[in-house]
C-alpha angles and dihedrals in degrees: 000000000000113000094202116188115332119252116238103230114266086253095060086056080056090056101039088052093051096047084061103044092047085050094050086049085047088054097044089050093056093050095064094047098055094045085049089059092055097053096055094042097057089047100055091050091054096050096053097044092045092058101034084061091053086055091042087053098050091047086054097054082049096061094039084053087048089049085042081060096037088051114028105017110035100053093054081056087046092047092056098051079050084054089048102047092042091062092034082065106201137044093258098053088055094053094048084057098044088052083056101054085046101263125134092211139015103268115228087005089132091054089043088064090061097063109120093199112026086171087078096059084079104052115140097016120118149217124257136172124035108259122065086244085045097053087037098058094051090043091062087040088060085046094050092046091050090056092052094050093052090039079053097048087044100045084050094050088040092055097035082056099042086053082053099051094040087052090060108037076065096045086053091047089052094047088043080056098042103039093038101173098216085051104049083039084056093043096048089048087060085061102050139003123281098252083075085072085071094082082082098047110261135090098222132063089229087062095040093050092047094054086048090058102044083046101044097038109162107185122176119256131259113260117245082265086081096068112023133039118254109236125184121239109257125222128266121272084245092063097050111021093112092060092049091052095056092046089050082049090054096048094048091063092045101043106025098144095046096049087044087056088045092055095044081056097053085038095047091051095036091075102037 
């Protein structure tokens, strides 16, 4: 009688069955996890580059506002110490008025020097009052006025830019608290095994987390301070027009000539 193959008993076909169908599960399980990760991955990522470009956006229109000022609004304030000190006529003088609108020295008085035509500075004023003091005096009030106005329109734009700056040096310190690298790398080994950090080159999370930061480095940003010179805000002509007067005063019986010349010039394009 031949005996053949022997048969498995009917029990081994049941465990074998179940062994393949709990490793399929294994493998369906995995699966998931591996595509959950993903997701949150991806949407932290998101998330923290998201809002890190919203920062990044705010602290470029900063610095386009600072170059505006540097630009467009500094130079009109620059221009009107230039007027001053042209019809101060002489380095003392400037200092004396610098000392009453609460100044120790003369600002831009250096870059002033190098004006190759001071006359121009006074293109479009005009004259007011009937004696030469008297024309003279309200042409260094306009002067003075103008100067105000511009310091005004600058020390606006300055403060307007430091609460900028200051909003988002705190909007930079929330999003450090909330996105702490170590934190989100801990958090990302929890959902995978470490030899998935060597996507960035390393083999530890420490590693891993210090090439992040170089790499992420999110500093906050310089205050207008940086870039443009702070400058106070001066009194009105009301408050002091009685010192001006007696350094124009002052000026007039020093520089006569040259203030006459300066008045024949405004004259003269006034009424071109």
């Amino acid at each position: 009688m031949s005996q053949g193959n022997p048969k498995s008993p009917p029990f081994l076909f049941e465990i074998v069955d179940v062994f393949k169908k709990g490793a399929h599960h294994k493998s369906m399980e995995d699966d998931v996890a591996k595509a959950l990760a993903y997701q949150v991955k991806r949407e932290l990522a998101e998330r923290y580059f998201g809002l890190r470009k919203l920062i990044e956006e705010d602290s470029a229109k900063y610095f386009k506002k600072i170059e505006e000022i540097r630009k467009k609004i500094l130079p009109n304030v620059k221009e009107g110490w230039y007027r001053i000190y042209f019809l101060l006529i002489g380095k003392d003088f400037a200092e004396d008025f610098a000392n009453l609108v609460g100044l120790s020295a003369p600002p831009f008085y250096t870059e002033y020097q190098k004006i190759q035509d001071p006359f121009a500075l006074l293109e479009g004023f005009t004259l007011k009052g009937w004696t030469f003091k008297g024309r003279y005096k309200n042409l260094f009030f306009l002067a003075y006025e103008r100067l105000l106005e511009e310091t005004e329109k600058y020390q606006k734009a300055f403060l307007e830019a430091k609460v900028e700056a200051e909003v988002i040096n705190h909007e930079i310190e929330l999003f450090k608290e909330k996105y702490d690298l170590s934190e989100i790398m801990q958090f990302l080994k929890s959902l995978e095994a470490s030899s998935d950090f060597a996507d960035l080159g390393h083999t530890s999370l420490q590693e891993s987390v210090s090439t992040l930061e170089k790499s992420l480095a999110f500093e906050k940003i310089p205050l207008p301070e940086k870039f443009l010179p702070p400058l106070p805000k001066l009194p009105p002509l009301k408050e002091i027009k009685f010192e001006l007067e007696e350094l124009i005063n002052v000026v007039l019986k020093r520089h006569s000539s040259q203030a006459k010349e300066i008045i024949r010039y405004v004259k003269a394009h006034s009424q071109s």
